[in-house]
C-alpha positions in Angstrom: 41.5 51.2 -20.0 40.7 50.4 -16.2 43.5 48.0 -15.0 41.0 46.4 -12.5 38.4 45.2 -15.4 38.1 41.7 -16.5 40.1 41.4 -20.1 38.5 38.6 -22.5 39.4 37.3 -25.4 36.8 36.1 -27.2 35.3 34.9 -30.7 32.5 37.4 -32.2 30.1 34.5 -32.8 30.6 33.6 -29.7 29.2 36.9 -27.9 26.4 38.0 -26.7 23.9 39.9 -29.1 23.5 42.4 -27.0 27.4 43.0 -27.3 27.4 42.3 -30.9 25.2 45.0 -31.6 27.1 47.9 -29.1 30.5 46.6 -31.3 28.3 47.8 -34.3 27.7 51.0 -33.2 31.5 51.1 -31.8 32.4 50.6 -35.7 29.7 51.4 -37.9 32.0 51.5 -40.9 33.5 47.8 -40.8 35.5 46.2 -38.1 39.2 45.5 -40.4 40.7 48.6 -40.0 40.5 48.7 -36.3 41.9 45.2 -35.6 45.3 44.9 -34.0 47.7 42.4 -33.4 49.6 40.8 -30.2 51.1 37.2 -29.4 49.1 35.3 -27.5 50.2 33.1 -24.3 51.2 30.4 -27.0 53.6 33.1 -28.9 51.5 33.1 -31.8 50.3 36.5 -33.7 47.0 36.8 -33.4 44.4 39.5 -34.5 41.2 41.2 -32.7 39.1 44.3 -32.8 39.6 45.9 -29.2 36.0 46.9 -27.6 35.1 48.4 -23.5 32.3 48.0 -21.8 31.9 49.3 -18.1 32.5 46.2 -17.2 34.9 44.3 -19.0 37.6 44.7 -21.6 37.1 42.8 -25.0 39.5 41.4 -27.6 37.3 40.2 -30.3 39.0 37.6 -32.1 39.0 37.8 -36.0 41.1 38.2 -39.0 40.7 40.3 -41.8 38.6 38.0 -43.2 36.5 36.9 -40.9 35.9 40.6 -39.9 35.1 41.3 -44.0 33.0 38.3 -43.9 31.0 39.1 -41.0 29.7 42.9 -42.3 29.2 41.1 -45.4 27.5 38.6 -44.0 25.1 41.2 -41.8 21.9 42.4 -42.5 22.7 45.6 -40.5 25.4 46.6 -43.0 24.8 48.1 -46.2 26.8 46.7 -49.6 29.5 49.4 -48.9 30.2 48.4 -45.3 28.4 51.0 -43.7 25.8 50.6 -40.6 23.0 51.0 -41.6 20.7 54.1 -40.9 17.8 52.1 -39.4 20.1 49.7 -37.6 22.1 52.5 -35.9 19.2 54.3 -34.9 18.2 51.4 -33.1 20.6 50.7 -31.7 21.4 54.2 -30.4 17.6 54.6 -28.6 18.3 50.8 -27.3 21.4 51.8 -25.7 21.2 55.3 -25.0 21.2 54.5 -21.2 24.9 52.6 -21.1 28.1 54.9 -21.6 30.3 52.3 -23.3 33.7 53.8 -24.9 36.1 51.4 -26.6 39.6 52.1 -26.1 41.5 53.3 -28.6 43.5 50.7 -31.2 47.2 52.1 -29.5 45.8 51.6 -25.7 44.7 48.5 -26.6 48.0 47.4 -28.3 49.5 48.1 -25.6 47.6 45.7 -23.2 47.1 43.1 -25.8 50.2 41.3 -24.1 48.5 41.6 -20.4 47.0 38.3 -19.0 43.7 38.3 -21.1 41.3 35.3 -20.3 41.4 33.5 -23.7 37.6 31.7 -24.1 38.9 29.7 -26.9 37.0 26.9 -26.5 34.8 27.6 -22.7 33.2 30.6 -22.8 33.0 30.3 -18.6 33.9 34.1 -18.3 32.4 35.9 -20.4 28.8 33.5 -20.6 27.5 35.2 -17.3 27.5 39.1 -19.1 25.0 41.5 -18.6 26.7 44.1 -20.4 
């Protein structure tokens, strides 16, 4: 991970599509297994599913859950958890222009406890993204 990006923390509903749908090809089998854990500035344990664009660093916040409920909940995900075919292909011609790589769950365990702006509640960081 680039030191000098922005870090945000933010909820997945709370993202842009357009982000939404590069974290779907990032994890086309499900997003639970990838989340990882930190305190956050309050000392609580929190979960998220790491993700890196080229311009910012993402923790999505979700549980295990919420991140079950979600790719249940989605149309692009088939009734085994799985991107579907027609929803990755998409995807992949839509973005086949941005190199996006999301760090790796140990990378991003290890700046989970870095000064991440949290948009709990004001999304004021992360609402201007063109990512």
């Amino acid at each position: 991970m680039n030191p000098s990006k922005p870090r945000v923390i933010k909820d997945y509903d709370k993202l842009d599509p357009e982000i939404q749908e590069k974290i779907k090809l990032e994890y086309p089998s499900g997003f639970s297994e990838n989340l990882i854990y930190f305190n956050n500035k309050d000392g609580k344990r929190v979960s998220a599913l790491p993700f890196e664009t080229d311009d910012k660093y993402y923790l999505v916040r979700m549980t295990i859950f919420e991140a079950e409920k979600i790719i249940e909940e989605d149309d692009d995900y088939d009734s085994t958890g799985s991107l579907k075919d027609s929803a990755k292909e998409e995807y992949e011609s839509k973005y086949a222009d941005d190199e996006f790589l999301a760090a790796d769950a140990e990378e991003a365990e290890e700046v989970a406890d870095d000064n991440f702006d949290d948009d709990e509640d004001s999304d004021e960081d992360a609402d201007d993204d063109e990512d």
